[in-house]
DSSP file (Angstrom, degrees, kcal/mol; ACC not computed):
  #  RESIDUE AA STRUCTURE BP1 BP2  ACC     N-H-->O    O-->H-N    N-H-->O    O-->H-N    TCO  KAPPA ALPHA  PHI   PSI    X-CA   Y-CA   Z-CA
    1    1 A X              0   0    0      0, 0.0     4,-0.3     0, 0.0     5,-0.1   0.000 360.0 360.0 360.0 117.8    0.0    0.0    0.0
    2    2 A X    >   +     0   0    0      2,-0.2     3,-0.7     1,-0.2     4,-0.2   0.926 360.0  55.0 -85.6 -31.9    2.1    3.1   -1.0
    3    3 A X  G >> S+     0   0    0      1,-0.3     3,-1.8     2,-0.1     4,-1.3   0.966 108.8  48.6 -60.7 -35.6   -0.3    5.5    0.7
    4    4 A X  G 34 S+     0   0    0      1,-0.2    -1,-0.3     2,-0.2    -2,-0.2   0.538 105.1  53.8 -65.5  -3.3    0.2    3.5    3.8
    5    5 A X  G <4 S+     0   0    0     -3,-0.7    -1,-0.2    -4,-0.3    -2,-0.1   0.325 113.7  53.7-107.9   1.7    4.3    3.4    3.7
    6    6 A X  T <4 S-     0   0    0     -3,-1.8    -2,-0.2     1,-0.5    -3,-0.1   0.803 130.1  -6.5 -95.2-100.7    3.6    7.4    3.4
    7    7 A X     <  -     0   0    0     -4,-1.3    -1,-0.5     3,-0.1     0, 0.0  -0.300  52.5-152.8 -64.7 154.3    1.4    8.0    6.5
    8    8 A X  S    S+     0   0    0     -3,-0.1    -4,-0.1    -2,-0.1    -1,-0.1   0.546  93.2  71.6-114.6 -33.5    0.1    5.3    8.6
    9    9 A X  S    S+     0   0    0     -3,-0.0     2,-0.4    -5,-0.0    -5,-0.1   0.867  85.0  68.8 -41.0 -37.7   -2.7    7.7    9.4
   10   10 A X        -     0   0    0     -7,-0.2     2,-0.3     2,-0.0    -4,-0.1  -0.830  59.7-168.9 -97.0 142.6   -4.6    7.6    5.9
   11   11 A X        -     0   0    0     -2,-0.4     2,-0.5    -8,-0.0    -3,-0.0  -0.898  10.4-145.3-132.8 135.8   -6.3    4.6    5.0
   12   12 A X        +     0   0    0     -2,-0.3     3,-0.1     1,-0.1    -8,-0.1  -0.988  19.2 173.5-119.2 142.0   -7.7    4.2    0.9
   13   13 A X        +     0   0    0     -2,-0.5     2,-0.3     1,-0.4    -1,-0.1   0.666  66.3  25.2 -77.9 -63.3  -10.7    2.4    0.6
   14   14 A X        -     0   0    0      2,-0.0    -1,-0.4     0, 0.0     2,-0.3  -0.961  64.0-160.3-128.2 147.6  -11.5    2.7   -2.9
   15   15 A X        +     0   0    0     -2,-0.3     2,-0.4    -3,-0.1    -3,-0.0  -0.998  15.4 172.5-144.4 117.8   -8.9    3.4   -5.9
   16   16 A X        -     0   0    0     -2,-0.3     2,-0.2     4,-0.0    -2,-0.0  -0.995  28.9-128.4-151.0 114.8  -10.5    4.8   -9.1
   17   17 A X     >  -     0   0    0     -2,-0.4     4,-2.5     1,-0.1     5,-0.3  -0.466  17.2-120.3 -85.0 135.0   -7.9    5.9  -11.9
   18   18 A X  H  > S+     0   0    0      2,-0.2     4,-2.8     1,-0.2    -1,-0.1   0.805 114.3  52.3   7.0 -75.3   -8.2    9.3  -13.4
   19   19 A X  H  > S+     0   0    0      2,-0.3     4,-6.9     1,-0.2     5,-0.2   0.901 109.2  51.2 -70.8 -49.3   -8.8    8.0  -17.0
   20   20 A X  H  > S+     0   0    0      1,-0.3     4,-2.9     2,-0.2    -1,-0.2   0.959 117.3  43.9 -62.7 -49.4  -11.9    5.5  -15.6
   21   21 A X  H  X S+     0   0    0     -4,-2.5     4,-1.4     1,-0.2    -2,-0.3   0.883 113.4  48.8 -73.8 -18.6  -13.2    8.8  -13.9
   22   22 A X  H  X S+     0   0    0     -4,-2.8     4,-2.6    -5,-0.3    -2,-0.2   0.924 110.7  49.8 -51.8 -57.8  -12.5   10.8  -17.1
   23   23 A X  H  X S+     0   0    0     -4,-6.9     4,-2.1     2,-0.2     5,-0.3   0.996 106.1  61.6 -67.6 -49.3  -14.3    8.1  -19.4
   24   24 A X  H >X S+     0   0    0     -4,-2.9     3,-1.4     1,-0.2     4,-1.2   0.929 111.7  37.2 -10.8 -91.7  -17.5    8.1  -17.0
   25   25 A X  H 3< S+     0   0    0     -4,-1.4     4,-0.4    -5,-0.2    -1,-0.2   0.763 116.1  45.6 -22.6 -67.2  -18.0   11.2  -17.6
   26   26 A X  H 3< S+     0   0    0     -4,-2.6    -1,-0.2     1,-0.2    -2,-0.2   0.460 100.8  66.7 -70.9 -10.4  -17.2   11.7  -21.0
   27   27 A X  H XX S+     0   0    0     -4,-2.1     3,-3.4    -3,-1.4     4,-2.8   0.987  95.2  61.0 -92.0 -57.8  -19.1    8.5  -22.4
   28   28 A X  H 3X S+     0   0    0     -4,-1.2     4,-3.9     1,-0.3    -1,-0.2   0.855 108.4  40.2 -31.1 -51.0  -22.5   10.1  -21.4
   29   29 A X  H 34 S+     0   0    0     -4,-0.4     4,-0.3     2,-0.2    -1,-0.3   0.278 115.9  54.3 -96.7   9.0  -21.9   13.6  -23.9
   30   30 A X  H <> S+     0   0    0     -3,-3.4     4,-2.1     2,-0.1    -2,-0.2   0.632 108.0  45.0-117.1 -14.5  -20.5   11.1  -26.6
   31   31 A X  H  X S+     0   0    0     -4,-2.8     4,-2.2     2,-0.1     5,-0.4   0.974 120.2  44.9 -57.3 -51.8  -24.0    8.7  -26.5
   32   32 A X  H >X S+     0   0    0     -4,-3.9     3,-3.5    -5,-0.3     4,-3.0   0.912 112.9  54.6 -68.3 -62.0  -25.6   12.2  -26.6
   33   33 A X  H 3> S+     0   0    0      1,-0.3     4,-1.4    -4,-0.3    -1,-0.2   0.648 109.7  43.7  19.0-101.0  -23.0   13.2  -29.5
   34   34 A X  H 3X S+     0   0    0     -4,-2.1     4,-1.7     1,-0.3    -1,-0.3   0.438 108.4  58.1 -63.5  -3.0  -23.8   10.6  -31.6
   35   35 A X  H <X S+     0   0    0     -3,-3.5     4,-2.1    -4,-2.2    -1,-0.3   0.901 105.0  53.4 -70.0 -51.5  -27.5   10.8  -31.3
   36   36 A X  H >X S+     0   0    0     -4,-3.0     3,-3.9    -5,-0.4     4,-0.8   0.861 109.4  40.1 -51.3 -79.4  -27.4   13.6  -32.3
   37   37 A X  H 3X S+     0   0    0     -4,-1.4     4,-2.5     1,-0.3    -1,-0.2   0.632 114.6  54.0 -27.7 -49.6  -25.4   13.2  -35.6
   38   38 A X  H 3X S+     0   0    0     -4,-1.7     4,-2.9     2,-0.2    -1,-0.3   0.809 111.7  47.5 -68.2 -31.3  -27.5    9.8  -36.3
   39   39 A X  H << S+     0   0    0     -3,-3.9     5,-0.4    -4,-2.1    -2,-0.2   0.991 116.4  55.5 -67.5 -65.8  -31.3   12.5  -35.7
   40   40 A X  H >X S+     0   0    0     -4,-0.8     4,-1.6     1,-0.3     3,-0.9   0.819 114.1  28.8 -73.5 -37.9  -29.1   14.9  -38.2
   41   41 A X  H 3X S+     0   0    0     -4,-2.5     4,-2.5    -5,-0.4    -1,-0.3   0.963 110.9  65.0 -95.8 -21.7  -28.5   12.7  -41.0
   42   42 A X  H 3< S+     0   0    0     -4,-2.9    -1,-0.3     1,-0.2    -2,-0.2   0.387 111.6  45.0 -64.3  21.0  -31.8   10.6  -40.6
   43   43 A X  H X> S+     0   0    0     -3,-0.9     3,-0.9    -4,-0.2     4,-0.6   0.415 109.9  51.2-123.6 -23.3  -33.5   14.1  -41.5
   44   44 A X  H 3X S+     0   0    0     -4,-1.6     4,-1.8    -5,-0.4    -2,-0.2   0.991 110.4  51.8 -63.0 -46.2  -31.3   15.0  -44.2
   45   45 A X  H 3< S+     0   0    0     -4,-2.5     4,-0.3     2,-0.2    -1,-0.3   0.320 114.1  36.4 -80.7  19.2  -32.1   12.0  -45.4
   46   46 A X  H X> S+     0   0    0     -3,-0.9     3,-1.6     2,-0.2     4,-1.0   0.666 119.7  53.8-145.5 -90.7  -36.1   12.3  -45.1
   47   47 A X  H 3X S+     0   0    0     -4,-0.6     4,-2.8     1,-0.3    -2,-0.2   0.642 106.0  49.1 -28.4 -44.3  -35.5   15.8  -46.1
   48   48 A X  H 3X S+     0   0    0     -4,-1.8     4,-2.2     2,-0.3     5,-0.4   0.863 115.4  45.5-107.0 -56.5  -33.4   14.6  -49.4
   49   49 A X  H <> S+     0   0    0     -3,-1.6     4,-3.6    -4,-0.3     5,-0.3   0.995 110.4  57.3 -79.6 -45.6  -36.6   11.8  -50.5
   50   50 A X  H  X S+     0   0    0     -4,-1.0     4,-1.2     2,-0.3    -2,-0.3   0.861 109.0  38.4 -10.0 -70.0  -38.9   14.5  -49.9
   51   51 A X  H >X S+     0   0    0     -4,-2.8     3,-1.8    -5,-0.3     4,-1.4   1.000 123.1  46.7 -58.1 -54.4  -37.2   17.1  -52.5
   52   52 A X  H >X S+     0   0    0     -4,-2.2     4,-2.8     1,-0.3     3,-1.3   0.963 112.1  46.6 -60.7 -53.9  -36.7   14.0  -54.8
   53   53 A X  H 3X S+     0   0    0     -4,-3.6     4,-1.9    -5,-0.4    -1,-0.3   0.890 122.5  37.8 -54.2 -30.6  -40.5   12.8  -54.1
   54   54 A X  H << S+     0   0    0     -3,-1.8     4,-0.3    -4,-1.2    -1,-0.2   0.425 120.0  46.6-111.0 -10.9  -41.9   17.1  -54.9
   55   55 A X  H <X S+     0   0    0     -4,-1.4     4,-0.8    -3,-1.3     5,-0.2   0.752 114.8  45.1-118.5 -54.7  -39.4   17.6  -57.8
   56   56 A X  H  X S+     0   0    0     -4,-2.8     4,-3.4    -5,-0.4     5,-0.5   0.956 114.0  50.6 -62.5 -42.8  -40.3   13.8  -59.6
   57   57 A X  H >X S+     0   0    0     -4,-1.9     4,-1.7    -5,-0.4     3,-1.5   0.968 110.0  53.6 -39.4 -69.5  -44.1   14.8  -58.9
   58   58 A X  H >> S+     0   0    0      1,-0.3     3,-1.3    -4,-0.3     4,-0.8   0.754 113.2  40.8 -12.1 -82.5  -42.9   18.2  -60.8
   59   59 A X  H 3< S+     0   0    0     -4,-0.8    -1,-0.3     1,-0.4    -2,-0.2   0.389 111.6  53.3 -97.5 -24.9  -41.5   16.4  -63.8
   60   60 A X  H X< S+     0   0    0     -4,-3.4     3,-0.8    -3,-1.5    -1,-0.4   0.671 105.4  56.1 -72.9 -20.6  -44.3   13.8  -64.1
   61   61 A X  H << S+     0   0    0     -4,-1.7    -2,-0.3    -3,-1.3     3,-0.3   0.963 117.4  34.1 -82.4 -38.8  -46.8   16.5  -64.2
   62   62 A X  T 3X S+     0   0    0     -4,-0.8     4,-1.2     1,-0.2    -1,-0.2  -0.282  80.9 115.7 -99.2  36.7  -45.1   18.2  -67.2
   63   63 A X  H <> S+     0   0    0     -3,-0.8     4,-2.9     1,-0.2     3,-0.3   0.951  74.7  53.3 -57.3 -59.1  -43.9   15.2  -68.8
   64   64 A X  H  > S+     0   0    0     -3,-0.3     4,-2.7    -4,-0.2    -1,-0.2   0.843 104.5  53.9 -36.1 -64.8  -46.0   15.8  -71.7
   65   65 A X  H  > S+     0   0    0      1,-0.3     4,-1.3     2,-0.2    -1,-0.2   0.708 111.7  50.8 -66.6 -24.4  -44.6   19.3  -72.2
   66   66 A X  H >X S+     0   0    0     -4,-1.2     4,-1.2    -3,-0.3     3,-0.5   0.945 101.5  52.4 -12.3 -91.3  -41.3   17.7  -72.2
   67   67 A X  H 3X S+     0   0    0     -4,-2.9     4,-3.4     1,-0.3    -2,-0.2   0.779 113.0  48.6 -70.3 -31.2  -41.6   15.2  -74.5
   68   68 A X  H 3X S+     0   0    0     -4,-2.7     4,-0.5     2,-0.2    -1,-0.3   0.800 109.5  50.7 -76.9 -11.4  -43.0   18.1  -77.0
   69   69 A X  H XX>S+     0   0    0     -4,-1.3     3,-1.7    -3,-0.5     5,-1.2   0.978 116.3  44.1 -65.6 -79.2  -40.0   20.4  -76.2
   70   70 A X  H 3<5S+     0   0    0     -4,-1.2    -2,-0.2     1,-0.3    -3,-0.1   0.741 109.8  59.4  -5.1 -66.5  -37.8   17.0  -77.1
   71   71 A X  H 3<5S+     0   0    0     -4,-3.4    -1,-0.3     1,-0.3    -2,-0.2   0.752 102.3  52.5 -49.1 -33.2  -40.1   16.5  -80.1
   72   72 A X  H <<5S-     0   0    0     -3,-1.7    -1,-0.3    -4,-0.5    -2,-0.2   0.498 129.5 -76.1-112.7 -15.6  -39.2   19.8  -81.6
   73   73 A X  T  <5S+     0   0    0     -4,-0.6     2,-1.8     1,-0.2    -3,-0.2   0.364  83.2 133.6 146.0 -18.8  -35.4   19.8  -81.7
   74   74 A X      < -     0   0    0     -5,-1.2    -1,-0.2     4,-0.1    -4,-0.2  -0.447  45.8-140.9-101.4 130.2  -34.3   20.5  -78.0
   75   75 A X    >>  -     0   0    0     -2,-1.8     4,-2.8     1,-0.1     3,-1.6  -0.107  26.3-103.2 -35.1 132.0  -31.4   18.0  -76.7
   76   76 A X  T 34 S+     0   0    0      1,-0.3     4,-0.3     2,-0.2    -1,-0.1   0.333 122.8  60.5 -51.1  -3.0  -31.4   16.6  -73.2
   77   77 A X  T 34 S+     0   0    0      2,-0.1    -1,-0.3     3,-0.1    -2,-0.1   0.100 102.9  54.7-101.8  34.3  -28.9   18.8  -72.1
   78   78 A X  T <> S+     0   0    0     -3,-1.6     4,-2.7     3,-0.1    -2,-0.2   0.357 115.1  48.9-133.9 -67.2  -31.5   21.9  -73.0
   79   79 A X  H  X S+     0   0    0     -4,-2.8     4,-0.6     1,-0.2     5,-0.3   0.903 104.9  41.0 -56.9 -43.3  -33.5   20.1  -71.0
   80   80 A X  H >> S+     0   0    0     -4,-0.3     4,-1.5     2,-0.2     3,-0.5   0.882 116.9  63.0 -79.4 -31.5  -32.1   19.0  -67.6
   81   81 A X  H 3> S+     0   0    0      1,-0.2     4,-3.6     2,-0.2     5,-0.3   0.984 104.9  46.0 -61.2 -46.9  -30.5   23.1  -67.9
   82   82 A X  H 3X S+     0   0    0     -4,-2.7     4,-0.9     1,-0.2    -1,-0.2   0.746 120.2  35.5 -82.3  -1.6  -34.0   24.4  -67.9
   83   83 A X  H <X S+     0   0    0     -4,-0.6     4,-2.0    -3,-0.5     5,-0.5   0.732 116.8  53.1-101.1 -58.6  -35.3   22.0  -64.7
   84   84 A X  H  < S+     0   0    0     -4,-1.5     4,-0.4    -5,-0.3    -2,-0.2   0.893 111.7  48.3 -38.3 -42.8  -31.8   22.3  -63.0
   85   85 A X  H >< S+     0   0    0     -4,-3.6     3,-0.7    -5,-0.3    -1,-0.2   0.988 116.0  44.2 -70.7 -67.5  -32.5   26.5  -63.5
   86   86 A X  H 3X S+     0   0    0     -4,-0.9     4,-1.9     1,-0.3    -2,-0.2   0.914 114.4  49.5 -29.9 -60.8  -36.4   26.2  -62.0
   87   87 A X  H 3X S+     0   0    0     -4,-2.0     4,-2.3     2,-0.2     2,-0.8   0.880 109.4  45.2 -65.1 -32.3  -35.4   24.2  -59.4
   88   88 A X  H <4 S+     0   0    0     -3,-0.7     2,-0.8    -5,-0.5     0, 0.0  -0.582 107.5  58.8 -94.6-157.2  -32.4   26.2  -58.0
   89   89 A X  H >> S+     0   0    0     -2,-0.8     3,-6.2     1,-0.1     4,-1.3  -0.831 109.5  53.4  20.3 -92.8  -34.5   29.5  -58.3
   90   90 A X  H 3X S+     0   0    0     -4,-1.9     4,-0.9    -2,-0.8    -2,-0.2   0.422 109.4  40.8  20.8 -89.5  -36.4   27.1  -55.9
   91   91 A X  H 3X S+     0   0    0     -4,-2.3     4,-1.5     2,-0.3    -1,-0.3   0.584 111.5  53.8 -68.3 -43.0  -33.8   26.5  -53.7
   92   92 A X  H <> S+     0   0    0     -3,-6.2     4,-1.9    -5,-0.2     3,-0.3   0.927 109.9  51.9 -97.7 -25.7  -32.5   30.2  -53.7
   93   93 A X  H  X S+     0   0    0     -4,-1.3     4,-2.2     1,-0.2    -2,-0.3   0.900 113.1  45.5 -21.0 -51.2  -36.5   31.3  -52.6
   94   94 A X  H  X S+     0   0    0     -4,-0.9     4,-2.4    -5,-0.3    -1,-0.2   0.828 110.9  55.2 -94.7 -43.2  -36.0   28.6  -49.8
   95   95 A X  H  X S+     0   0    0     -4,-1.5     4,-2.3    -3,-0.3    -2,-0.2   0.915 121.9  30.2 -76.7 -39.3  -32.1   30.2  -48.8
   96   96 A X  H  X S+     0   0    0     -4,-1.9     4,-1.1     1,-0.2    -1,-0.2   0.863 111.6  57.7-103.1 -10.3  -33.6   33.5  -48.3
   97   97 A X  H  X S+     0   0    0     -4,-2.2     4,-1.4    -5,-0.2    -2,-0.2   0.812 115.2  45.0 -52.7 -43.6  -36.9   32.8  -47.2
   98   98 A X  H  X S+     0   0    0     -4,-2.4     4,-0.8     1,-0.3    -2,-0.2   0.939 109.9  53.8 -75.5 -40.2  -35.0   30.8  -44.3
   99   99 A X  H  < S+     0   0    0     -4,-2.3     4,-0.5     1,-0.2    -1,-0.3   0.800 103.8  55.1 -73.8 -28.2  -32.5   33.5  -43.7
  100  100 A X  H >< S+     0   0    0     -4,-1.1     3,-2.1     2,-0.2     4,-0.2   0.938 107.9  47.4 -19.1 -89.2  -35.1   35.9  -43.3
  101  101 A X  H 3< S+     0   0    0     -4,-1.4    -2,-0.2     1,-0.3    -1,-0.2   0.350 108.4  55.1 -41.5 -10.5  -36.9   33.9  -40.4
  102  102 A X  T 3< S+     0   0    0     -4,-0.8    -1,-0.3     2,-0.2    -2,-0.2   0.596 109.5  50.6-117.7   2.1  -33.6   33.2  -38.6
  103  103 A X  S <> S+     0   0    0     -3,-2.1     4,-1.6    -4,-0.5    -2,-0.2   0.678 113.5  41.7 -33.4 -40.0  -33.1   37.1  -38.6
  104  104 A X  H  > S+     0   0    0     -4,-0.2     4,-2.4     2,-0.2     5,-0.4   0.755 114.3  49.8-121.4 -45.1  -36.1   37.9  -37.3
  105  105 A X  H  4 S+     0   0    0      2,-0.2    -1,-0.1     3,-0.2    -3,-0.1   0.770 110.7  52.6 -55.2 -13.3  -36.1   34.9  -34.6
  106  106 A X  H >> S+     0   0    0      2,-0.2     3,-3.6     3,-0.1     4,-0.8   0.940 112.2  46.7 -76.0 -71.0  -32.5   36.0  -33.4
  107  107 A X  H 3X S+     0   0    0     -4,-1.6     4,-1.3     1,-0.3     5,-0.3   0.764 113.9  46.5 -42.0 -30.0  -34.0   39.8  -32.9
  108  108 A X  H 3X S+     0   0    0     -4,-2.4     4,-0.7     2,-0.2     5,-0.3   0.702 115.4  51.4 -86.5  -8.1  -37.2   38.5  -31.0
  109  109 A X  H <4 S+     0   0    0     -3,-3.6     6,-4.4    -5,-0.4    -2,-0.2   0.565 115.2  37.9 -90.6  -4.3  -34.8   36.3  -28.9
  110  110 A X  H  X S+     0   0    0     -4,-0.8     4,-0.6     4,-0.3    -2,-0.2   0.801 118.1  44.9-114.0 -39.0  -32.7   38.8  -28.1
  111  111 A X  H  < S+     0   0    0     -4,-1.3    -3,-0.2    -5,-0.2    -2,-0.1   0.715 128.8  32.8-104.3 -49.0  -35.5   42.0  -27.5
  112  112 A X  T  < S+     0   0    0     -4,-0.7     2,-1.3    -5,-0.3    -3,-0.2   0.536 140.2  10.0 -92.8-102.0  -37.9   39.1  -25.3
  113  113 A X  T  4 S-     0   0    0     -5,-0.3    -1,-0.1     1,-0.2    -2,-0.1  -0.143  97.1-120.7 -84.2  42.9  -35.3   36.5  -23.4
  114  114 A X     <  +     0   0    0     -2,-1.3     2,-0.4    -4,-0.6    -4,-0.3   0.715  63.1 144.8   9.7  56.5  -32.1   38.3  -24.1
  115  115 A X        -     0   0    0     -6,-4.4     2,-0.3    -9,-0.2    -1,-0.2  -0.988  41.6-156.0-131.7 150.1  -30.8   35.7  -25.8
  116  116 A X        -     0   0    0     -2,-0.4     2,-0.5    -6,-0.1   -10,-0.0  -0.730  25.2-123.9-117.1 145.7  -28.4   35.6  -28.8
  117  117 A X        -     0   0    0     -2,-0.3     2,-2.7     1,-0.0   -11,-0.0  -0.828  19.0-131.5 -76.8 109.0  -28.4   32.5  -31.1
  118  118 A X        -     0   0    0     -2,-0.5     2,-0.1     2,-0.0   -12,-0.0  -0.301  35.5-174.9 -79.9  94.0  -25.4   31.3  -31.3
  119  119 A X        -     0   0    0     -2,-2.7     2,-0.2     4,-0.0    -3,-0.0  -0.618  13.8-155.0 -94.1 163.6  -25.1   30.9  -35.0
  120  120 A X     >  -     0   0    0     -2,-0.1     4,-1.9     0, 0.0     3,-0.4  -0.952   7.3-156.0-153.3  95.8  -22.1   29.3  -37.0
  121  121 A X  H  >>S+     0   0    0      1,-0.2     4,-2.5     2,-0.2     5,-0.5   0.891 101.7  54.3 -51.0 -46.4  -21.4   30.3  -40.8
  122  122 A X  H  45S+     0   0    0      2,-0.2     4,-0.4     3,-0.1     5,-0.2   0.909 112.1  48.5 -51.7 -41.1  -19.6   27.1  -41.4
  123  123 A X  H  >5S+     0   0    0     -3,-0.4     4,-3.7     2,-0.2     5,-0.2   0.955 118.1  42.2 -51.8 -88.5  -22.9   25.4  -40.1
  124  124 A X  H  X5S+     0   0    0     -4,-1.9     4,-0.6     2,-0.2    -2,-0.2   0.545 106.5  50.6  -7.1 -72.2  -24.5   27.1  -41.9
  125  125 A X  H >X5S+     0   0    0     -4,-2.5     4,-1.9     2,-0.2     3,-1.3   0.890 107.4  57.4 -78.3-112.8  -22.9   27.3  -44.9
  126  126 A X  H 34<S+     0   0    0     -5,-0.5     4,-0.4    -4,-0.4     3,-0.4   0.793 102.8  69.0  -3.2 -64.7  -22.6   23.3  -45.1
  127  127 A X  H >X S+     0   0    0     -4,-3.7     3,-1.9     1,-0.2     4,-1.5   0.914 102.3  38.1   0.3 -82.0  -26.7   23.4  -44.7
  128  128 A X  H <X S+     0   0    0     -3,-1.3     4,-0.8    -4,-0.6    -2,-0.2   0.340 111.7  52.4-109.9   2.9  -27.4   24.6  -47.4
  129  129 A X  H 3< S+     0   0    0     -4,-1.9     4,-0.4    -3,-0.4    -1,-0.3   0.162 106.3  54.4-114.5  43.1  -25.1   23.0  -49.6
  130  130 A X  H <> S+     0   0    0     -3,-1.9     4,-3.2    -4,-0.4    -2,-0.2   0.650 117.9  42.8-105.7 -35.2  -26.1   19.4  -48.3
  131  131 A X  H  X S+     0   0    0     -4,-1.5     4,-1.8    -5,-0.3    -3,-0.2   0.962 113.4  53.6 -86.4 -67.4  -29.9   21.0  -49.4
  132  132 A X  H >X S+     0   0    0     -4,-0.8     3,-1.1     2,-0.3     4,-0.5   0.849 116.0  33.8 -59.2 -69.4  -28.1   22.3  -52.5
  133  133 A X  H >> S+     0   0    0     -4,-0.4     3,-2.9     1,-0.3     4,-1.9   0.929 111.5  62.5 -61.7 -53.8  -26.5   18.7  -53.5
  134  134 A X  H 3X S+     0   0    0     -4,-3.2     4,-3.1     1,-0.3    -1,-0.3   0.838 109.2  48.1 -67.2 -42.1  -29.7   16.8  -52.2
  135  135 A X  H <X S+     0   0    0     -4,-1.8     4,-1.2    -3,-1.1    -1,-0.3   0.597 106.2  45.6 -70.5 -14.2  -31.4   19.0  -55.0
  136  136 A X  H <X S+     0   0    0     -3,-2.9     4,-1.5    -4,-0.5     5,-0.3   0.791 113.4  60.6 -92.9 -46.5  -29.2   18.6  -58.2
  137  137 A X  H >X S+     0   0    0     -4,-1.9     4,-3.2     2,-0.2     3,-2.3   0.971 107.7  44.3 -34.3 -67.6  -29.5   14.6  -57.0
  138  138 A X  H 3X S+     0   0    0     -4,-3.1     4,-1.6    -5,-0.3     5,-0.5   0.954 114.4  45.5 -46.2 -69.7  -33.2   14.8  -57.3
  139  139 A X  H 3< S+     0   0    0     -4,-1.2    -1,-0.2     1,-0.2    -2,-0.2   0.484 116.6  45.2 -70.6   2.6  -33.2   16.6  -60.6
  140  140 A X  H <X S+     0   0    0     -3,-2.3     4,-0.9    -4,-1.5    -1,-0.2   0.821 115.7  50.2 -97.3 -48.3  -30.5   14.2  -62.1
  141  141 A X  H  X S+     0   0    0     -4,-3.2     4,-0.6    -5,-0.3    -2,-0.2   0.800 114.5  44.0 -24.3 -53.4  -32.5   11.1  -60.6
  142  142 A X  H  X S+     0   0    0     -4,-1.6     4,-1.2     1,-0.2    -1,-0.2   0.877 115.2  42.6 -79.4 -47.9  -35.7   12.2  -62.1
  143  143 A X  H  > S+     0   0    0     -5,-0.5     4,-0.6     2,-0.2    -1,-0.2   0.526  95.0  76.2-100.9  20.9  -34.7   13.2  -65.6
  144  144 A X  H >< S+     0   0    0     -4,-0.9     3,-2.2     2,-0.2     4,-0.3   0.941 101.3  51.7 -46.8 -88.3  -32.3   10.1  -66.3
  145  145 A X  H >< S+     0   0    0     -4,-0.6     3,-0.7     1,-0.4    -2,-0.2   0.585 120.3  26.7 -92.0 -59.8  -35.6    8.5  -66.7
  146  146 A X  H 3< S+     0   0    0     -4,-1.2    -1,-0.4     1,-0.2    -2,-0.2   0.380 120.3  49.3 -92.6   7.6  -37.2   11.1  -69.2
  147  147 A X  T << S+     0   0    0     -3,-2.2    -2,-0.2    -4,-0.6   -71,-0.2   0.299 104.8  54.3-102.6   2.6  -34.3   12.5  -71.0
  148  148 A X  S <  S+     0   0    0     -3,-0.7     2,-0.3    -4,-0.3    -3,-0.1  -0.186  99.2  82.3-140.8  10.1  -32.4    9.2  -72.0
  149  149 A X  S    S-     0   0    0     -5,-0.3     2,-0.4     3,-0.0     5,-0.1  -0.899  95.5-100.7-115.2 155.2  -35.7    7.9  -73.7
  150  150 A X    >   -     0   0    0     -2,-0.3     3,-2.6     1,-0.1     4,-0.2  -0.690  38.7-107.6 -93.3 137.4  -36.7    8.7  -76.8
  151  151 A X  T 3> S+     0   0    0     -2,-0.4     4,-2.0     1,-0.3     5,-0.2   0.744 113.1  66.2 -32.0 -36.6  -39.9   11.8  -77.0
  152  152 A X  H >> S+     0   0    0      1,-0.2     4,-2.1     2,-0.2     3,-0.5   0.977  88.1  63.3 -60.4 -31.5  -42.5    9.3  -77.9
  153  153 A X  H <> S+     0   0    0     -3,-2.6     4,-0.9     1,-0.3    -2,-0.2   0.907 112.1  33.6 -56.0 -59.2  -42.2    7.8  -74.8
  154  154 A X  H 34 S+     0   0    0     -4,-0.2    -1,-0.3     2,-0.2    -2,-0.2   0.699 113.3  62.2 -64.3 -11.3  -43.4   11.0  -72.9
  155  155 A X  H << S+     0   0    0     -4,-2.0    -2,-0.2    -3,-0.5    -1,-0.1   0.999  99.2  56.0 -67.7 -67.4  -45.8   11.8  -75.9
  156  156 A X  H  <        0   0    0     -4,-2.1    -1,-0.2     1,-0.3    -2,-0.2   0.703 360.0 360.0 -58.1 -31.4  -47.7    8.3  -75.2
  157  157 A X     <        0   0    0     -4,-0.9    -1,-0.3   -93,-0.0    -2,-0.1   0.549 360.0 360.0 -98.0 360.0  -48.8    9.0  -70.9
């Protein structure tokens, strides 16, 4: 017993390393961690068939208008530009609509419960180009299917 070859007065009971009380601790805020991350990307990824589900709807409803577009001379890279263009219009509606509403939520958090949002541009930034890829994914998914077929195909449904 080294404490005891020290003092004869102190006695240890119980002997509990640093590191063991270190990992204790820390294993709690890395389950919560990785919940989190595993909540973040199962909504990206719900988020991601969502656009794809609301942009293939899109593109079935104007299939027809397509295929006569097609019919008439214009190429399938004429095509996927001018859905690829709609859609990120789309997309920059959505960027500033959002930024808008987290302006104005900061200032009413800050003016009622003096609290500041602790916002992150990197965060941020990364957002809205995960939202930005998830949307050129959808629009390549969805017109493989009608641009690599020949215009009768959309003519006939």
């Amino acid at each position: 017993d080294v404490l005891g070859s020290v003092n004869q007065q102190f006695n240890l009971y119980e002997y509990e390393s640093v590191r063991y009380i270190y990992d204790g601790l820390v294993r709690t805020d890395l389950l919560i961690v990785w919940v989190a991350i595993g909540l973040g990307l199962l909504a990206v990824l719900l988020a991601s068939i969502g656009i794809y589900g609301v942009l293939n709807y899109g593109i079935v409803l104007r299939r027809y208008e397509l295929g006569v577009r097609m019919a008439i001379g214009a190429g399938p890279a004429r095509i996927a530009a001018m859905v690829y263009r709609e859609n990120f219009v789309f997309f920059l509606y959505g960027v500033l609509l959002s930024l808008v509403m987290l302006v104005i939520a900061d200032r009413v958090l800050i003016r009622d419960a003096h609290y500041e949002l602790p916002l992150s541009f990197s965060a941020g930034l990364l957002g809205y180009l995960v939202i930005l890829m998830s949307v050129a994914m959808a629009c390549q998914f969805t017109l493989r299917a009608l641009v690599t077929r020949w215009p009768i195909h959309a003519l006939r449904e």
